[in-house]
N, C-alpha and C positions, 0 to 999 in steps of 0.2 A: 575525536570519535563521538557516538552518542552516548550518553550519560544520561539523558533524560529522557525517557519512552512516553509519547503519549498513546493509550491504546484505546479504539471507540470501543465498545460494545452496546449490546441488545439482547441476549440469549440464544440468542439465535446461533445454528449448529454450524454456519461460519464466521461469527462474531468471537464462538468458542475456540475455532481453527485460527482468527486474530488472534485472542490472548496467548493461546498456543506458542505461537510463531515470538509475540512481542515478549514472553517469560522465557523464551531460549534462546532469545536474543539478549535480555536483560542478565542472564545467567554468565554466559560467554563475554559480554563486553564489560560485566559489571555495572552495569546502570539502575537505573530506579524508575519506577514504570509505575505513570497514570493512569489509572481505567475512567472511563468518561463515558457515562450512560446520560442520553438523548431521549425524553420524554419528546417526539416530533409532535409538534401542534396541528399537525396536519388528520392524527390518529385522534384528537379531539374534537375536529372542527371539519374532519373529513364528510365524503357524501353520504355513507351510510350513518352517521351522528344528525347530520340536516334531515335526512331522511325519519330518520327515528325522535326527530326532534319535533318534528311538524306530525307523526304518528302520534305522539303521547302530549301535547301541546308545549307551549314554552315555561311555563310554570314547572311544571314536574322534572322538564329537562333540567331547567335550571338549578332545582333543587339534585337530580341525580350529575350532571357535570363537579361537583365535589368528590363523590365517592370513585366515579371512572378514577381522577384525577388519582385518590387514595390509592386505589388499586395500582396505577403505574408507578406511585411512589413504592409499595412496597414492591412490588414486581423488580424494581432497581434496585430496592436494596438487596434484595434476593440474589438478585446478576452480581452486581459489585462486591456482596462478601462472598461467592463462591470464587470470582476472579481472586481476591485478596486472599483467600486459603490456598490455592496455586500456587499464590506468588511465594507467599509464606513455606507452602510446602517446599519448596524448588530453592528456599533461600535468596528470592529476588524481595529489592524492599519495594512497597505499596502503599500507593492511599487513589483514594476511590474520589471520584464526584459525580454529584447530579443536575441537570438541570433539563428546563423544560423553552422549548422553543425551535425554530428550525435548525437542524439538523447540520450541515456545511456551516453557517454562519456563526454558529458556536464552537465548532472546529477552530473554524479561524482567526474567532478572537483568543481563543487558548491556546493557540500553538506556540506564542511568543514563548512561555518557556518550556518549550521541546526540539530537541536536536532532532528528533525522530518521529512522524504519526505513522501507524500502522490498522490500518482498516482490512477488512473484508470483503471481498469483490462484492457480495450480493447481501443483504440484512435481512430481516425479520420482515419484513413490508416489500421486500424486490419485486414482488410478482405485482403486487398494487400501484408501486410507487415508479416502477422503470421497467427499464431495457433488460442487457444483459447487462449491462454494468450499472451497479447503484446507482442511479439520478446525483442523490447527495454525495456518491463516493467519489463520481464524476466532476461535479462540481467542485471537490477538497482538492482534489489532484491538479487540477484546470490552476486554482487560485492560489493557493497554498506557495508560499515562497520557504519552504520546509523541505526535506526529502522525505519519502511517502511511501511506506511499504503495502503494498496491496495483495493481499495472501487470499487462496484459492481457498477451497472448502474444506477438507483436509490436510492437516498436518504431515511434513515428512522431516527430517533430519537435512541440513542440508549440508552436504558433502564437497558439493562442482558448485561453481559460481562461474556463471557466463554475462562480461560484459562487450554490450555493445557497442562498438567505438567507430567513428565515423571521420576524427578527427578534428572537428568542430568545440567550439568552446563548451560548451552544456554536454558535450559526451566526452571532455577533456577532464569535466570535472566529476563525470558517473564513471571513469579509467581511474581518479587516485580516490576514489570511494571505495571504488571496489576492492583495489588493490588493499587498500589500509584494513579493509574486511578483511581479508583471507586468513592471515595468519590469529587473528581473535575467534575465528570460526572453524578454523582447522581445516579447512577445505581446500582442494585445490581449484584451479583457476584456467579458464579460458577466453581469451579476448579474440573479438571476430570482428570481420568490416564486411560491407556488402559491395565490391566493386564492380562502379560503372562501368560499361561496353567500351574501350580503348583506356581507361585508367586504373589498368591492372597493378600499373609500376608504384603509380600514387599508394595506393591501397596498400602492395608491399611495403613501401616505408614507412608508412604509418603505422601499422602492424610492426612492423621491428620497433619504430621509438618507441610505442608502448609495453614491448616484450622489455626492450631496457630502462625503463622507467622502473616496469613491474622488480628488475630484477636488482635497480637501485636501494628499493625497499626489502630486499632479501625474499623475494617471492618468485616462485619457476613459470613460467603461464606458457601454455600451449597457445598457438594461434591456428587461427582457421578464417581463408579467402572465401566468399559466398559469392556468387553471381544467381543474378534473377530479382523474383521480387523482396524488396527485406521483410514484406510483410508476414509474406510465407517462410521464408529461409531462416529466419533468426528461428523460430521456432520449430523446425527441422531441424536446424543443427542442436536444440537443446533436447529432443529428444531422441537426436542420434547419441547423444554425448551422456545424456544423463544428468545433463543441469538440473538444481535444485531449486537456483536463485537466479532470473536476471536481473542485472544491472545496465542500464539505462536513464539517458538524457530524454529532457525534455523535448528539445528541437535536433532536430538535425538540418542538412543540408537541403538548400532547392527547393524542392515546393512544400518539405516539411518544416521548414521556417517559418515557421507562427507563432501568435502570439500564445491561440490555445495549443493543444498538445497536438503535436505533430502526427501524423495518421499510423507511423509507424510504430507510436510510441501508444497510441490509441489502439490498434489492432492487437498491442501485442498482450496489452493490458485486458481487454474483453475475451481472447482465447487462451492465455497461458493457463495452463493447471498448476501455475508452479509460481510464488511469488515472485513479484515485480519490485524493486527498489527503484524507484523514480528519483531522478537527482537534478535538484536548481540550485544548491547551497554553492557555497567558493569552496 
């Protein structure tokens, strides 16, 4: 299971909704949780700095690019020991890092020792720097050979865990994640398929070996058949159901079979209000 949490932050009010999620997960699994604050180069060397650099000439800028730099040093340490008093508070253990450079790429030279990254759909810069989903958060998920928690902007307890299972190997392997979840979390558990137009029968057995897999491991899982598109349905049935947490692969079947993330694994990720666990690990 995860033992070693890595969690981004920024300060930002769902970076804070990250920590959240990564200290009540570190709590229940017992693990130890890295906070990892991203001074991005991009907020140094961005347009409005060019801009204000060529206002005040090179000289002066030069001399004030120190001080910015100062300011985001302490600015981090600000974020990281309020994370580290969380953690402390909650009884999770902690240690902080900083560093300055692009954002994803330091992700992923650090992940090597984390069973687990846990980010924020959107940061402190979303509005500047992307879409609806992080640009960077985008790209960690895409690359990351990790499994990736991507939590919404508020906090909730999570009770229901809904995985999506398709029968394929990358959602064979978000089935005994999730299952290995349940009982660390206390929740219970819904596994669902979305079946093609005449492969209803497939869909039901598939659905069953994962009900007895789930219940090989001493866990009850309800199931549920979805017809339509998965794009929409997964997330209809989790807010018919009440899901807190999906659990999901990277690829699935047919034409979501790629290298990057699979459309459905993509949509579910940019709408869900409700954490995402993305799974590539064995």
């Amino acid at each position: 299971m995860y033992q070693n949490i890595l969690v981004c932050t920024d300060g930002s009010p769902a970076a804070d909704a990250a920590a959240d999620y990564a200290i009540w997960f570190g709590k229940r699994l017992k693990a130890r949780l890295r906070a990892l604050y991203v001074t991005d180069v991009r907020l140094l060397e961005g347009p409005w700095i060019a801009d204000f650099s060529g206002a005040i000439g090179a000289q002066p800028y030069a001399a004030l690019l120190p001080q910015l730099q100062q300011i985001q040093r302490e600015k981090a340490a600000t974020v990281l020991a309020a994370v580290k008093k969380r953690c402390r508070d909650s009884g999770v253990s902690c240690e902080t890092s900083y560093e300055t450079g692009s954002l994803a790429p330091i992700i992923l030279e650090q992940e090597g020792t984390a069973d687990l990254i846990v980010l924020g759909q959107r940061g402190e810069h979303a509005a500047w720097l992307a879409g609806a989903l992080g640009s960077s958060v985008e790209h960690v998920v895409r690359a990351s050979v990790k499994p990736c928690l991507v939590t919404p902007g508020k906090f909730r307890q999570i009770q229901h865990v809904l995985i999506a299972y398709d029968g394929s190997e990358e959602s064979s392997k978000a089935l005994r994640a999730g299952i290995a979840l349940v009982p660390a979390l206390g929740a219970k558990v819904t596994i669902t398929t979305v079946a093609a137009l005449g492969a209803e029968d497939a869909a039901s057995q598939a659905l069953h070996k994962a009900k007895q897999q789930a219940a090989e491991a001493g866990v009850t899982a309800n199931l549920e058949t979805l017809h339509g598109d998965p794009e929409t349905k997964i997330l209809e049935l989790k807010e018919s159901i009440g899901a807190d947490l999906i659990v999901m692969g990277a690829y699935g079947h047919t034409r979501i079979r790629e290298f990057i993330l699979g459309s459905t694994t993509s949509h579910v990720l940019r709408k869900s209000d409700v954490p995402v666990l993305l799974v590539r690990g064995k």
